[in-house]
C-alpha positions in Angstrom: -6.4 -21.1 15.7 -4.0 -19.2 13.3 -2.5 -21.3 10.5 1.1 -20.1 11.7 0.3 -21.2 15.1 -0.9 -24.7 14.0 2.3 -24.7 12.0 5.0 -23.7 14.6 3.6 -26.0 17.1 4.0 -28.7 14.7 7.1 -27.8 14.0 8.3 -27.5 18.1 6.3 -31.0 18.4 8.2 -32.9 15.8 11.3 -31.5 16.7 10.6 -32.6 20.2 9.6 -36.3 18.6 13.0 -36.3 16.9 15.5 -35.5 19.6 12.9 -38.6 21.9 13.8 -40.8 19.3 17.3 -39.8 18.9 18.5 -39.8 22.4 17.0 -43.4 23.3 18.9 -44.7 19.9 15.6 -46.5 18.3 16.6 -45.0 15.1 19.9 -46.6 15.5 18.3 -49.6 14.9 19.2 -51.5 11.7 16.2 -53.5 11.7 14.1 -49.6 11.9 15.5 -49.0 8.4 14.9 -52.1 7.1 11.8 -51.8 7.7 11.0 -48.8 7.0 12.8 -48.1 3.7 10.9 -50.2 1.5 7.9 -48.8 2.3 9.6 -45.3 1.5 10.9 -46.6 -1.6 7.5 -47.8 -2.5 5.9 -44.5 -1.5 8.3 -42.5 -3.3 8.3 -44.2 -6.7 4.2 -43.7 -7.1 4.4 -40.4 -6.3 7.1 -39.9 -8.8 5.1 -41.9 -11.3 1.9 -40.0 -10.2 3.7 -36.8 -10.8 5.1 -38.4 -14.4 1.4 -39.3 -15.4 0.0 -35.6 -14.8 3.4 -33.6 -16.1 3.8 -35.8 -19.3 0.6 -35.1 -21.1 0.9 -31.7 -20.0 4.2 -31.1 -21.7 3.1 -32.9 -24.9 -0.3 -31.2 -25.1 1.5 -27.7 -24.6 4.3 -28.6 -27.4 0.9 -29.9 -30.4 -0.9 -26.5 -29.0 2.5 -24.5 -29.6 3.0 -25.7 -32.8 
């Protein structure tokens, strides 16, 4: 299967998922995003610092190369 196939029927099936979700009013929920968002938060911050650990010495290496 093409790779542009495989992606636009992801896209149609999460699409699908969303509206499901959104029409019977689960994300509505409070206690959904109270669950939910700290493991986001959580998530988000080590990819950040992964990102931070990789770019950082990067940058500095590049800058004692450069000069």
């Amino acid at each position: 299967m093409q790779l542009y196939t495989r992606i636009t029927i992801g896209l149609v099936l999460r699409a699908a998922v969303g509206v499901a979700v959104n029409a019977s009013g689960f994300a509505d929920t409070v206690t959904w995003t109270e669950r939910i968002l700290p493991l986001l938060n959580f998530v988000g911050g080590a990819f950040i610092r992964a990102i931070t650990m990789v770019v950082v010495p990067l940058v500095v290496a590049s800058l004692m190369m450069g000069v």
